[in-house]
C-alpha positions in Angstrom: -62.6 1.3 0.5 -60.9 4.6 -0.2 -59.2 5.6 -3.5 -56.8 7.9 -3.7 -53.9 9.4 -5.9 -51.2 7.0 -6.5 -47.5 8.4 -5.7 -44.5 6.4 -7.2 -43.8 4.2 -4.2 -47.1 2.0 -5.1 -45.9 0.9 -8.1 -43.8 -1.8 -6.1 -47.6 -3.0 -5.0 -49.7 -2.4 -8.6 -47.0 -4.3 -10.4 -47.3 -7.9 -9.3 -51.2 -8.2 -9.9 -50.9 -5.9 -12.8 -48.1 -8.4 -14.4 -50.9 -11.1 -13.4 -53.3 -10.0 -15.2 -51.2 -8.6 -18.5 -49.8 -12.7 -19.1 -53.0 -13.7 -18.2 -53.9 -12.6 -21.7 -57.4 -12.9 -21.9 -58.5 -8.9 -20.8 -55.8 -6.7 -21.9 -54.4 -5.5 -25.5 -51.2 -5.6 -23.8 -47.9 -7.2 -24.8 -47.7 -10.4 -22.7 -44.5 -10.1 -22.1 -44.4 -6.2 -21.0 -41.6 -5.7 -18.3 -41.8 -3.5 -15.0 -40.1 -0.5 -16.2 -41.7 -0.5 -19.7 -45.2 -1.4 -17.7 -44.8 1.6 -15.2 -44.4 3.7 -18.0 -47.2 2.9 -19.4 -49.3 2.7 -16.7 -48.5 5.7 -14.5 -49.7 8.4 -16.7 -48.5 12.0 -15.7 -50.9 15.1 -15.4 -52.7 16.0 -16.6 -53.7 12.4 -17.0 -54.4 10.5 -13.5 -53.7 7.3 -11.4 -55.7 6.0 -8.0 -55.2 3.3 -6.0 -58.3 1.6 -4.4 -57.3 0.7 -0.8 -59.4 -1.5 1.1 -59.6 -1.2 5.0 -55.9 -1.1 6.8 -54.5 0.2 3.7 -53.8 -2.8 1.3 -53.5 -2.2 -2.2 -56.3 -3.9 -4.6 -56.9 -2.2 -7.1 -55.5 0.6 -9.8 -57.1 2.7 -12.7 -55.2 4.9 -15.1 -57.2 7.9 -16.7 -56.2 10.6 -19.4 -57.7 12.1 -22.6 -58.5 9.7 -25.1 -57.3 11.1 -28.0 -55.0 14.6 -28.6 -55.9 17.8 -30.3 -59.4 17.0 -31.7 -60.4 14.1 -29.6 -58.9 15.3 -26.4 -62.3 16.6 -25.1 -63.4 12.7 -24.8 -61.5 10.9 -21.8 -60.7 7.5 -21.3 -59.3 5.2 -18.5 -58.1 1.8 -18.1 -58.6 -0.4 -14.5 -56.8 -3.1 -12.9 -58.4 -4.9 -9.6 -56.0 -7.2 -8.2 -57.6 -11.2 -9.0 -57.6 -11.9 -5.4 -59.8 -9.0 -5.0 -62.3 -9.2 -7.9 -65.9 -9.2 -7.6 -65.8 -7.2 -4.1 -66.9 -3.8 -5.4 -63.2 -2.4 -6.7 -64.0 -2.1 -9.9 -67.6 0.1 -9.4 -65.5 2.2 -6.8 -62.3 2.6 -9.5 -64.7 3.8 -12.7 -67.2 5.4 -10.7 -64.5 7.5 -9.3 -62.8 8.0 -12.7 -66.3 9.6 -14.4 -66.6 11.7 -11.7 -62.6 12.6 -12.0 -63.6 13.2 -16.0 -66.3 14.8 -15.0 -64.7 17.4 -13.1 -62.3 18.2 -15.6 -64.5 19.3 -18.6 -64.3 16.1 -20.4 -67.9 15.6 -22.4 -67.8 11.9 -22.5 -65.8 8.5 -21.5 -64.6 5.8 -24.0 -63.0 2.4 -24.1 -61.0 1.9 -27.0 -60.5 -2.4 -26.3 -62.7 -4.0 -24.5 -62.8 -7.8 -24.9 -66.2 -9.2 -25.7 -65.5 -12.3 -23.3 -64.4 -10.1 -20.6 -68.1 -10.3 -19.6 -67.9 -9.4 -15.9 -66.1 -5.9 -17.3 -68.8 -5.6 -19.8 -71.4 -5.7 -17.3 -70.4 -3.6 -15.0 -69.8 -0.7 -17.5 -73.0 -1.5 -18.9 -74.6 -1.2 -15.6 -73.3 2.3 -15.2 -74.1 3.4 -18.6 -72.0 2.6 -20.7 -72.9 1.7 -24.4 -71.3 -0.8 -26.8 -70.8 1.9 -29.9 -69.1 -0.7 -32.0 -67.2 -4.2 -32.0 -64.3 -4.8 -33.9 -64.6 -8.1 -35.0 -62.1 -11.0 -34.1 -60.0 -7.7 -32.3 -58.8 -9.8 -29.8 -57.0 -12.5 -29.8 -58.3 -14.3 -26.3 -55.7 -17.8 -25.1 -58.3 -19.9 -25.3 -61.6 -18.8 -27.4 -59.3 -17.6 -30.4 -60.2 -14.3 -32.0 -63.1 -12.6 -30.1 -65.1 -9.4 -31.0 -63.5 -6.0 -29.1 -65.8 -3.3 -28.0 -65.6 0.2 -28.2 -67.3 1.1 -25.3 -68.8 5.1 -24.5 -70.4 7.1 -21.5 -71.8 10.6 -22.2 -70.8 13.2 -19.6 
């Protein structure tokens, strides 16, 4: 698997898993019914922020993560990122290759630590995985989330010190 920048022409291949998984409704704090144009605005942040792609062998697209300082002024020393890994995909490695590559991205450009803002407690598999790299549970908001079908679920704030 490689990742690499994303330039404007992959948005025609991050949109359709990325719309997948937005009306899915049960990861994201996103509105369900968030449109292409509104959607790539969104998600392809501009520098000094970043976007990858995570390409698996011959090319194909399966997988995307967005990174940029969390906050501005004060908090802008404190990074965050957000990942998409196409559903067909999942459960292959994308996701360990797309945040491992953003903490070393943060990393490399001063940040002192990496948090997620909404993290939904029954997103378990997303849980584990940052947990396994290091990442803490700092707080949970509770009933933060409003999952389809377990109601309203606890969201974590979710940290790594650089």
């Amino acid at each position: 698997m490689i990742i690499r920048d994303a330039t404007t022409v992959d948005w025609r291949v991050i949109w359709p898993f990325l719309h997948q998984i937005v009306v899915a409704g049960d990861t994201f704090t996103y509105d369900l019914g968030l449109g292409n144009a509104e959607a790539e605005a969104l998600w392809m942040v501009r520098a000094p922020g970043r976007v990858v792609v995570a390409e698996a062998h011959g090319g194909e697209v399966v997988g995307t993560a967005n990174m940029y300082a969390n906050r501005a002024g004060p908090g802008a020393h404190i990074a965050s990122a957000s990942y998409m890994v196409d559903p067909v995909h999942q459960g292959r490695g994308v996701g360990r290759a797309l945040v491992s590559d953003s903490l070393r991205w943060a990393r490399a450009q001063g940040f002192q630590g990496m948090q997620f803002n909404a993290v939904a407690q029954t997103n378990s598999s997303a849980v584990r995985l940052y947990e396994s790299l290091g990442f803490t549970i700092v707080g949970t908001v509770p009933g933060g989330f409003r999952h389809p079908v377990d109601g309203d679920v606890g969201l974590h704030v979710m940290f790594y010190p650089l």
